[in-house]
C-alpha positions in Angstrom: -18.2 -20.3 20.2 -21.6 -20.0 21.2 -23.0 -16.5 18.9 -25.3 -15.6 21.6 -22.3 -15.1 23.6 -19.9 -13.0 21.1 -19.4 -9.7 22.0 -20.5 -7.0 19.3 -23.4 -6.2 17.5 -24.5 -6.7 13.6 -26.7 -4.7 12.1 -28.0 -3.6 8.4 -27.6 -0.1 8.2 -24.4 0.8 6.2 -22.5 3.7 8.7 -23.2 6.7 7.3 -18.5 7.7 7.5 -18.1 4.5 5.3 -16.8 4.9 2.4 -15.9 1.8 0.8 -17.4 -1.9 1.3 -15.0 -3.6 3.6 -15.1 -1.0 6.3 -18.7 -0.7 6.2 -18.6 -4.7 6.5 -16.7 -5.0 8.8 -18.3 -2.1 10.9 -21.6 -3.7 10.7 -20.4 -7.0 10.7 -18.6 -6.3 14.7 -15.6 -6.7 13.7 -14.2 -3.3 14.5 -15.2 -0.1 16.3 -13.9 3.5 15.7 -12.0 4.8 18.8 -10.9 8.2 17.1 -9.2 9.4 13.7 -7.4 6.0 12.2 -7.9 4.1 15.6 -9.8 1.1 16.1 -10.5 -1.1 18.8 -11.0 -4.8 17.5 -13.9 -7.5 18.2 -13.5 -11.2 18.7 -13.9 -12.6 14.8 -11.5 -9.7 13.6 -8.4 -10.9 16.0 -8.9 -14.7 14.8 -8.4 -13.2 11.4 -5.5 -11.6 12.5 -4.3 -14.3 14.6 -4.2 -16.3 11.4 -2.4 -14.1 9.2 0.2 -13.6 11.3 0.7 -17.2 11.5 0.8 -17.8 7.9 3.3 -14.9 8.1 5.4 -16.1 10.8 5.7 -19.8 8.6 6.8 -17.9 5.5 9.3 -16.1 7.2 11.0 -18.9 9.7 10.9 -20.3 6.2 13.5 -18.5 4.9 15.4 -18.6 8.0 13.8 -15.2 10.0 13.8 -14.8 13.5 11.3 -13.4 15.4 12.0 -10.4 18.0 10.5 -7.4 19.1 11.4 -4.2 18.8 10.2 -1.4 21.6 7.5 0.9 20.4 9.1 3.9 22.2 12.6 4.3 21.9 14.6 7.1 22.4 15.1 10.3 20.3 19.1 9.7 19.8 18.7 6.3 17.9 16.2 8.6 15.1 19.2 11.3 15.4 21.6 8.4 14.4 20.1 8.0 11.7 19.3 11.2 10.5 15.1 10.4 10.2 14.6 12.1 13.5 14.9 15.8 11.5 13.8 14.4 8.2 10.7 13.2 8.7 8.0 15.3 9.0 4.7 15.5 11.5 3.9 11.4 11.1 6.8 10.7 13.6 4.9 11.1 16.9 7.6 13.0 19.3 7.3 13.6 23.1 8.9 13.6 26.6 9.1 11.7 29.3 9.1 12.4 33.0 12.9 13.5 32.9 12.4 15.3 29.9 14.4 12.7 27.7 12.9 13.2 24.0 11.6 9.5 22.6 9.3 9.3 19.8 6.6 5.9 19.2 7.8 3.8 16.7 6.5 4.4 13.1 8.8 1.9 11.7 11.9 0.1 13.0 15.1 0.3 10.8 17.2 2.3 13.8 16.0 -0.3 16.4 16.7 -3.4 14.6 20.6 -1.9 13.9 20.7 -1.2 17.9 19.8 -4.3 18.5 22.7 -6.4 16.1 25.3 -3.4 16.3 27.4 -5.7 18.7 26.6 -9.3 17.2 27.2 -8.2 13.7 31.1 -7.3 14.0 32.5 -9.6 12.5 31.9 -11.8 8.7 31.0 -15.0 10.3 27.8 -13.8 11.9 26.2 -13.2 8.7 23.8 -13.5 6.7 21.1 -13.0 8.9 17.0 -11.9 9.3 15.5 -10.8 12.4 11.3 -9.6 12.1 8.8 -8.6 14.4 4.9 -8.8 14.1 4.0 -5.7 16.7 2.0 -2.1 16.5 3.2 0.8 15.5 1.8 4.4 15.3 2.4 6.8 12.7 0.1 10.0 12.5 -1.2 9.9 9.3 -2.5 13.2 8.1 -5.6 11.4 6.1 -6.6 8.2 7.8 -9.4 6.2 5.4 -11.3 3.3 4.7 -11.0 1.7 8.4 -7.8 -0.8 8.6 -6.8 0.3 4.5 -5.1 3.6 6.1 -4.8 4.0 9.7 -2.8 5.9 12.4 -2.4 2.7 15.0 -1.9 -0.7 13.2 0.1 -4.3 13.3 2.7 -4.5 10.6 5.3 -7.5 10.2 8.7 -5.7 9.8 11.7 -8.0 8.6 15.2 -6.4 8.3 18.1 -8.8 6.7 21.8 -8.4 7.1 24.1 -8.9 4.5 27.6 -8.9 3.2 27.8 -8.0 -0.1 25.0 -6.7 -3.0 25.2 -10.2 -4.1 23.6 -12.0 -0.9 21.2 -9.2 -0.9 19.9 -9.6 -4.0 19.4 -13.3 -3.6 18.1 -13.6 -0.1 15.5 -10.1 -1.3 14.1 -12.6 -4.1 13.7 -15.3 -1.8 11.6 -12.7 0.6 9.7 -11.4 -2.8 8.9 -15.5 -3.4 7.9 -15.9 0.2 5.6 -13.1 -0.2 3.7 -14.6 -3.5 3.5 -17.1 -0.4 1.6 -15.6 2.0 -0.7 -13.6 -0.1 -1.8 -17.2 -2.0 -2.5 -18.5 1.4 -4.2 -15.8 2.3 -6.7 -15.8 0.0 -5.2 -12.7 -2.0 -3.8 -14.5 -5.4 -4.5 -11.6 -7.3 -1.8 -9.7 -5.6 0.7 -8.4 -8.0 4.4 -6.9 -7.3 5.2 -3.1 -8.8 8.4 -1.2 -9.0 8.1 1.2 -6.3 9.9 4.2 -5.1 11.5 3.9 -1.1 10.4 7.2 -0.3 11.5 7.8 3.1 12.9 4.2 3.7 15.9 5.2 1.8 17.3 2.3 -0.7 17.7 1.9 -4.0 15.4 -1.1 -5.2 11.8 -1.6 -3.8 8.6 -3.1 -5.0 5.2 -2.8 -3.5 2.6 -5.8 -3.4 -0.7 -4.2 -4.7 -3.9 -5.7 -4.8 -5.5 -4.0 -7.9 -9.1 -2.4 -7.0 -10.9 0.7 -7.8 -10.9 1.8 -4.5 -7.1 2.0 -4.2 -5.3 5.0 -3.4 -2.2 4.0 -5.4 -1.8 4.3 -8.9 0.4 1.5 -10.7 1.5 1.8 -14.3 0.7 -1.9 -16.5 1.8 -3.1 -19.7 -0.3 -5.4 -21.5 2.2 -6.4 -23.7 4.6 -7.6 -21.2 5.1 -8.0 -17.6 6.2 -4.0 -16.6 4.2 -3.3 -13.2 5.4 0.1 -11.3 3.8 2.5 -9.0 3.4 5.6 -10.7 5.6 7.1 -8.3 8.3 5.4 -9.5 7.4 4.8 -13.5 9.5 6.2 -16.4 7.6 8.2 -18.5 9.1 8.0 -22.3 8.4 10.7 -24.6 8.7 10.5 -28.1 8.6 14.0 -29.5 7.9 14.3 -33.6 10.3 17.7 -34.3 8.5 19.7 -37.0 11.3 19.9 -40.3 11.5 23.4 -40.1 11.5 25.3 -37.1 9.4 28.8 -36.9 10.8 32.3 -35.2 10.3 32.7 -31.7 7.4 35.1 -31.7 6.4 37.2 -28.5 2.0 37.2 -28.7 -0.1 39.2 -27.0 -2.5 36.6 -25.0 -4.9 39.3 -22.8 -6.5 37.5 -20.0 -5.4 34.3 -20.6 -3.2 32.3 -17.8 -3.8 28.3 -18.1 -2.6 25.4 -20.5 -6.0 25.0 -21.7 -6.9 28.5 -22.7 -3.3 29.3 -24.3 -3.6 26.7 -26.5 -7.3 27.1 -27.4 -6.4 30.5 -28.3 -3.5 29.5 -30.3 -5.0 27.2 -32.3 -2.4 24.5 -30.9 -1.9 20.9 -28.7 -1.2 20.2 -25.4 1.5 18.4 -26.9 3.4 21.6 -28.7 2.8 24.2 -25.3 5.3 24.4 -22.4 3.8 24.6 -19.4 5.6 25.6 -16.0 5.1 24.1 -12.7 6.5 26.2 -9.6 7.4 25.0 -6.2 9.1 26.2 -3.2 11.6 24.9 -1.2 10.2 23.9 2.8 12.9 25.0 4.5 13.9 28.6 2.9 10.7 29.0 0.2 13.2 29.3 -2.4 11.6 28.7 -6.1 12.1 25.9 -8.0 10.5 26.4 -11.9 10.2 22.9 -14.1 9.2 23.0 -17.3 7.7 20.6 -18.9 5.2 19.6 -21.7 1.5 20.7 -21.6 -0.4 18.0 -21.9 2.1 16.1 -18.7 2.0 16.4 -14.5 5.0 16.8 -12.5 5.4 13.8 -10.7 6.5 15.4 -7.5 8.1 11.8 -5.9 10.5 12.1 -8.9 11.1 15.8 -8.6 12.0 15.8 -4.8 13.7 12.5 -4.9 16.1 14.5 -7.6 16.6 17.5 -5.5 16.7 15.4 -2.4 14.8 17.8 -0.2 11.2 18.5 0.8 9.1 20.9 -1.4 5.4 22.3 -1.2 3.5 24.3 -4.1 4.0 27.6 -4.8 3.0 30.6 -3.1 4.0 33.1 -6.0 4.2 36.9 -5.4 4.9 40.2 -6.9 8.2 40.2 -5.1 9.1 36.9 -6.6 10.2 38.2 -10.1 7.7 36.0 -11.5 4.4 36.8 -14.0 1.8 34.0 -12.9 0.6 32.7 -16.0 3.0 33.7 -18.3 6.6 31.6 -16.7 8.1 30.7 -19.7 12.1 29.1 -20.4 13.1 32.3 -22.7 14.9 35.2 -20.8 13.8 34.1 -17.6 15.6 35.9 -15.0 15.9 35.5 -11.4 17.4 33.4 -8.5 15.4 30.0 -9.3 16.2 26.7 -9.7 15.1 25.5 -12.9 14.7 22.4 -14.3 13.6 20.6 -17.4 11.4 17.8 -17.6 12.6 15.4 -20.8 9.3 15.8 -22.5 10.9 18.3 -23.4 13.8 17.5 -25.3 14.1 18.0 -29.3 10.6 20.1 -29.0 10.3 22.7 -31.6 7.5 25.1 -32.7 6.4 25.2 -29.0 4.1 27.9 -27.1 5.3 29.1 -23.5 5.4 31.4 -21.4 6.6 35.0 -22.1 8.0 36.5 -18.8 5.8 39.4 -19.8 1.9 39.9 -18.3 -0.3 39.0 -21.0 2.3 37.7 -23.4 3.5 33.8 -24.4 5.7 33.2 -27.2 5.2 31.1 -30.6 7.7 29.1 -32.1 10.0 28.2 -29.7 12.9 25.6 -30.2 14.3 23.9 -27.2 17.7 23.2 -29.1 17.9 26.7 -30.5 17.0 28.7 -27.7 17.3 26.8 -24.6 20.5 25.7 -25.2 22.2 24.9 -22.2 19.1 22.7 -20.8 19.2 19.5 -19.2 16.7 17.1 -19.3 15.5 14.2 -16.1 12.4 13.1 -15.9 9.7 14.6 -13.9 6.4 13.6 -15.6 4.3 11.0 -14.2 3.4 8.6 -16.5 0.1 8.9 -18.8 -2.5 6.0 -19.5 -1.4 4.9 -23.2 2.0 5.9 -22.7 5.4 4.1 -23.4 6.5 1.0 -21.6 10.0 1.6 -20.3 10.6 -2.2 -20.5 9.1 -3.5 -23.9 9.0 0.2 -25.6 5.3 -0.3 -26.8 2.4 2.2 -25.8 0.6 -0.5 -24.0 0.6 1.5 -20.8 -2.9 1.4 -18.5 -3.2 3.0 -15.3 -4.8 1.1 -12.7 -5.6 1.6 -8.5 -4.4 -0.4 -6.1 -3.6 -0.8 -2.0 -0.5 -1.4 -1.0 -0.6 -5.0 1.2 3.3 -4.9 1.5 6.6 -4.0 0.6 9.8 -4.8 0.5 13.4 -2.6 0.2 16.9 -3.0 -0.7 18.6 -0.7 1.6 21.9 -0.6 1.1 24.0 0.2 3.8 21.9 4.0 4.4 21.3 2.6 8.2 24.3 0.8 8.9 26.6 3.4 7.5 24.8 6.7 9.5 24.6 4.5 12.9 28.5 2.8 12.7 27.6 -0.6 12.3 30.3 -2.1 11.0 31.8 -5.7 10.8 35.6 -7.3 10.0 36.4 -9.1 7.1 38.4 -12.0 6.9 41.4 -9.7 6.1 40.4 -7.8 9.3 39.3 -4.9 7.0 36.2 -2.8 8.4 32.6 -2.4 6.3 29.8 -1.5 6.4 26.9 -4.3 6.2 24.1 -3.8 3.6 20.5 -4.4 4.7 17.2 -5.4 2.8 13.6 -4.1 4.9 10.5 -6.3 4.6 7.2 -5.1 5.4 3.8 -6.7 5.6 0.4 -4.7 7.2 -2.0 -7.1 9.2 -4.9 -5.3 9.7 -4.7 -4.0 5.9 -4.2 -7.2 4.5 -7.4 -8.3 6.6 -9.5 -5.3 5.1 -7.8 -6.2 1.8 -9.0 -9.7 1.3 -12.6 -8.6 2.4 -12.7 -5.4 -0.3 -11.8 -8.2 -2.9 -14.1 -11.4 -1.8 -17.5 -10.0 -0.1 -20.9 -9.4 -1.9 -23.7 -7.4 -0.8 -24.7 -9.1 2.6 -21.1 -9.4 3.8 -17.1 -10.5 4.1 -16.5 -13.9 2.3 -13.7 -15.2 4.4 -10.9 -17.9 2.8 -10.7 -20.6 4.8 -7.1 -19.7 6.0 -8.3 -17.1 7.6 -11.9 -16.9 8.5 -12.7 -16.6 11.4 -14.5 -19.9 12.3 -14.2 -22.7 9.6 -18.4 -23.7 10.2 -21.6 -21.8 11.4 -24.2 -24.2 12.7 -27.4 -22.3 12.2 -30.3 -24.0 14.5 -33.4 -22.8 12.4 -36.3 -23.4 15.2 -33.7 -24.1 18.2 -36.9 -24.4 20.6 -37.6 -28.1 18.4 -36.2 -30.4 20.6 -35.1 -32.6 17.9 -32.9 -29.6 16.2 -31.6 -28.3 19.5 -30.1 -32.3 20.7 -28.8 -32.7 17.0 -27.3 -29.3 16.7 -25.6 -29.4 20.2 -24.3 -33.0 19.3 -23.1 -32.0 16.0 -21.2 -28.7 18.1 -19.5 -30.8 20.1 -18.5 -33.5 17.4 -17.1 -30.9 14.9 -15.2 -29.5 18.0 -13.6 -32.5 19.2 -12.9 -33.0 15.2 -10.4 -29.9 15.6 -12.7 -27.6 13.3 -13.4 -24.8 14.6 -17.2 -24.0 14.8 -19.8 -21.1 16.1 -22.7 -22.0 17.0 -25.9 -19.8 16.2 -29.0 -21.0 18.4 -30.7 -17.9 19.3 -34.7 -18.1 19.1 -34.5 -15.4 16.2 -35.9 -15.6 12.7 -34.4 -17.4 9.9 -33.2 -14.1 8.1 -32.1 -12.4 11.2 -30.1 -15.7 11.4 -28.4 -15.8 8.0 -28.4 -12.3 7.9 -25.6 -12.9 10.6 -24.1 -15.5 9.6 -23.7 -13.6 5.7 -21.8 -10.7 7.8 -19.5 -13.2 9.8 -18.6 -14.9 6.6 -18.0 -18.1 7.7 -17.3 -20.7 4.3 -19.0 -23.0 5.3 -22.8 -23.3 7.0 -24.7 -26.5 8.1 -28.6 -25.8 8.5 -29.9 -27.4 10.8 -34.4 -27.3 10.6 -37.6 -29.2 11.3 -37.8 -30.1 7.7 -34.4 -31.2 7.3 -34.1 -33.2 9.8 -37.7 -35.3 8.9 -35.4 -35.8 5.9 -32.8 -37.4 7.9 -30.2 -34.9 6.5 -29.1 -31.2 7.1 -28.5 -28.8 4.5 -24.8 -27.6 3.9 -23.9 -24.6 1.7 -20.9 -22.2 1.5 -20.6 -18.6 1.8 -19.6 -18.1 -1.7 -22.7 -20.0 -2.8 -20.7 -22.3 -4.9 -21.8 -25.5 -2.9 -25.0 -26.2 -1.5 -26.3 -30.2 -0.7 -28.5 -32.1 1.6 -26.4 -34.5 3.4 -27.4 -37.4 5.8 -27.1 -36.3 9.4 -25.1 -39.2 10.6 -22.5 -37.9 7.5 -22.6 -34.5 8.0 -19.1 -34.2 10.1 -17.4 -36.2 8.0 -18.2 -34.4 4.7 -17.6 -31.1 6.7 -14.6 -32.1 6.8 -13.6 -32.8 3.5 -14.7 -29.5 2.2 -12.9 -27.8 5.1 -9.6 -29.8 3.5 -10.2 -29.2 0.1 -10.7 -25.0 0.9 -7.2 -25.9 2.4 -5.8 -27.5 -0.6 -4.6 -30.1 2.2 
């Protein structure tokens, strides 16, 4: 590829609506260019990227026996009403009509499609196991696309769904896909990829984990132990409370508190911790705006994944009013009346000599005892986990909290889709079940995005080989030399013919508008080619990363390119 020829421009000026390095990169770069909210169009070096991730993708997975379909991205509104989704999930499903007025909806993610498509071959126990994946776009209206290709309403996503007898076959084929993953993220170029209990969320399932790579611009928050290898999304992390109870409990005191409504003030005015205060948290129910109180300990967040995952319907904070029968400020566990739901977050259990709430404006009682006078509570977990906290797998309080972005998933389903859409198959007895399924999902353009937010420096993306775009950048420094302009074109066409794949920059430009280019396509490896190297009989050949740079004689120069191109390979 000639560089005078690609299509897109580069340019210096970091875009004023980027807000972290690899979108601003890769903006100024040409590799992208905004269309509208979340929607990109993509340039000529970005799709070779792409082109090679899905290949490395497409190996792993024919390696553990997948094959590769494709799914429709509109399908019709019945299949989602199969399954149940087509109520459930909210404003990201896009829904419309066609020309007859049949209701479809585009494809945000393809669990009902791939059971339509196997309903009929799956009927009997012979057929299976069995994988089927697709590598194709999908559209889901994000409320708060960011970060170009990290969060995004159009994007390419590798979806794999596996079929299986029994819990058994699931679990092993899932940790062959969780091995196959390590795979592709090594290959890559993203070993510092770790995997995280997560929760399914709207996936349904019981057992997920997330592939995160950790960065400071993450939007996710994963829960790590130092002391041993405990990894979870927040979402989905235990929080363990170990509450000291004080030896003797004091009376439950009603105080007046004038003016005083938050965690912080109460206890500043009490002269008490975070940790002995009982804070309430109130939310309403979406679809009647009925209230739901938890209680939990002061110095704790509701993690609301946890809470609606327990109630198993869709909440929103509270809009509380006069008519609601409760004092704003002052909720508390003790004598409150009213048609709620409460609940109890395990913080709280065993707590005594505890501030809360009085039910009263202006008042919060002292001394309360959760055994004595909230005795009929039970106790779940609804706290999100807290930096220095507990590690529900070692018991130490080696607990960090770190960022990360998602690069994949992966699910144990169960049998949520086969069951709602009658998929069923015969045993050898003839009896009829229910197949379970495991869902596998990988995000192109994110994983793209991903690997240039962890390896780029100042001036630009610094590509793995795997991946990049081009393997070598000839830069033809003085391309109006005659010598330089017969050596360079020689050494394009040799490289070429030698199956790497090259771009070729010999525009009559300056040398820093030259490697000012060739720092944002990101190439690994550059050969300069100059006046003064070639009176040397050599060309100069450095990599992107800056870890190699040499002189090397021009009649050597393709074969030593190609070494370094194998050994960025590990081949």
């Amino acid at each position: 590829m000639k560089l005078e020829k690609l299509v897109g421009d580069r340019f210096k000026e970091k875009p004023a609506d980027c807000v972290i390095d690899s979108h601003a990169l890769m903006v100024r770069g040409g590799y992208m260019k905004y269309v509208a909210n979340g929607i990109y169009s993509s340039y000529m070096p970005l799709r070779r990227i792409t082109h090679k991730i899905e290949q490395i993708i497409r190996e792993e997975m024919d390696a553990i026996d997948g094959q590769e379909v494709q799914f429709p991205v509109v399908m019709p509104a019945s299949l989602w009403q199969e399954s149940g989704r087509y109520e459930s999930i909210g404003s990201e499903l896009v829904r419309f009509t066609d020309r007859s007025k049949s209701p479809l909806v585009l494809g945000m993610t393809h669990e009902e499609a791939a059971v339509q498509l196997v309903r009929e071959y799956g009927q009997t126990y012979s057929k299976y196991p069995f994988m089927i994946y697709q590598i194709q776009t999908k559209f889901r209206d994000e409320a708060r696309p960011r970060a170009g290709l990290i969060r995004v309403r159009e994007f390419t996503m590798k979806d794999a769904y596996s079929f299986h007898l029994n819990q058994e076959d699931l679990e092993e084929y899932y940790d062959r896909c969780y091995k196959a993953y390590e795979r592709i993220y090594q290959r890559a170029g993203l070993p510092e990829v770790v995997a995280v209990a997560s929760d399914s969320g709207m996936m349904g399932g019981s057992i997920s984990h997330e592939f995160m790579l950790l960065t400071p611009i993450g939007e996710d928050s994963i829960a790590i132990c130092s002391e041993c290898d405990y990894r979870a999304n927040m979402e989905a992390a235990e929080s363990i409370i170990h509450n000291d109870r004080d030896v003797t409990s004091e009376e439950l005191t009603l105080v007046h508190t004038p003016g005083i409504h938050t965690i912080e003030d109460i206890c500043e005015f009490l002269h008490g911790s975070k940790e002995k205060s009982c804070k309430a948290v109130v939310y309403q129910k979406n679809e009647d705006d009925s209230y739901i109180v938890v209680f939990i300990r002061g110095d704790l967040d509701v993690n609301e994944t946890k809470l609606t995952n327990y109630l198993g319907f869709d909440i929103h904070p509270a809009v509380i009013t006069e008519e609601s029968g409760l004092n704003a400020g002052y909720i508390g566990p003790h004598n409150l009346k009213g048609d709620f739901t409460i609940l109890y977050d395990r913080s709280l259990e065993h707590g005594n000599n505890l501030s809360c709430g009085g039910n009263v404006t202006e008042y919060h009682y002292t001394g309360l005892d959760m055994e004595r006078d909230i005795k009929d509570a039970e106790y779940h977990d609804f706290a999100k986990i807290l930096d220095g906290g507990i590690c529900p797998k070692c018991g130490k309080p080696t607990i960090s909290i770190s960022r990360g972005i998602e690069v994949g998933n992966i699910f144990q389903l169960g049998s949520k889709y086969t069951k709602s859409m009658n998929m069923t198959y015969c045993d050898q007895e003839g009896k009829s079940h229910y197949p379970i399924m495991g869902c596998y999902g990988i995000g192109v353009g994110r994983l793209a995005a991903s690997v240039c937010e962890a390896h780029h420096d100042e001036y630009g993306p610094i590509w793995p080989m795997a991946i990049a775009p081009w393997q070598v950048h000839i830069c033809a420094l003085r391309a109006d030399n005659t010598e330089v302009k017969e050596y360079a074109d020689r050494l394009y066409q040799e490289l070429q013919s030698a199956g790497i794949e090259v771009i070729y920059d010999d525009r009559n430009v300056s040398a820093g508008a030259m490697f000012s280019d060739a720092d944002l396509l990101g190439i690994p490896l550059r050969v300069i080619v100059s006046p003064r190297n070639l009176k040397e009989s050599c060309c100069e050949i450095v990599s992107r990363d800056k870890t190699i740079s040499m002189k090397v004689p021009t009649g050597e120069v393709k074969e030593k390119l190609k070494e370094l191109k194998n050994q960025m390979l590990n081949l």
